[in-house]
C-alpha positions in Angstrom: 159.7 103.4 168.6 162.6 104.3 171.1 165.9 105.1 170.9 167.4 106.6 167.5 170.3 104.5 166.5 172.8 106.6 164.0 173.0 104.6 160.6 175.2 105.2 157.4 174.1 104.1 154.0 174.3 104.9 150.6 171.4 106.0 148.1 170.2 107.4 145.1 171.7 111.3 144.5 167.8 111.6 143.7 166.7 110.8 147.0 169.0 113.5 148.6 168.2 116.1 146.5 164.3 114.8 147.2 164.8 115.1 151.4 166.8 118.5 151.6 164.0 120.0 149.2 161.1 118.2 151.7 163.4 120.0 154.2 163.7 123.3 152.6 159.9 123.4 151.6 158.9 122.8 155.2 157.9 119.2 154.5 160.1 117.5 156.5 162.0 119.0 160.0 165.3 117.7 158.8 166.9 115.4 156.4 167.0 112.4 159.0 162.9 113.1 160.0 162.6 112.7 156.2 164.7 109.7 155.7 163.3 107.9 158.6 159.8 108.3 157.7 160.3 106.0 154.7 160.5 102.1 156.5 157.6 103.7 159.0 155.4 104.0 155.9 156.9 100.6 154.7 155.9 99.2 157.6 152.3 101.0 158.3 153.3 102.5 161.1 152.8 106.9 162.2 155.5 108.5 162.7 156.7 109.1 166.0 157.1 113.1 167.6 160.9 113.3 167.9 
């Protein structure tokens, strides 16, 4: 997809207790992997290797 772009928002307390557990379960490699996946499913697309 090309260049990561840094991006602040606000969400849910839910959803960032949801991505560090992904993270600390081995699901995700870090909070941002797990947060970026999100609009690539939204949009049908794979993630990406980095």
């Amino acid at each position: 997809m090309g260049a990561k772009r840094e991006l602040s928002v606000t969400v849910d307390r839910a959803l960032v207790e949801a991505a560090r557990a992904a993270v600390a379960a081995g699901r995700a490699a870090s909070v941002s992997a797990w947060v970026n996946a999100a609009p690539r499913r939204e949009l049908g697309r794979t993630p990406d290797t980095h």
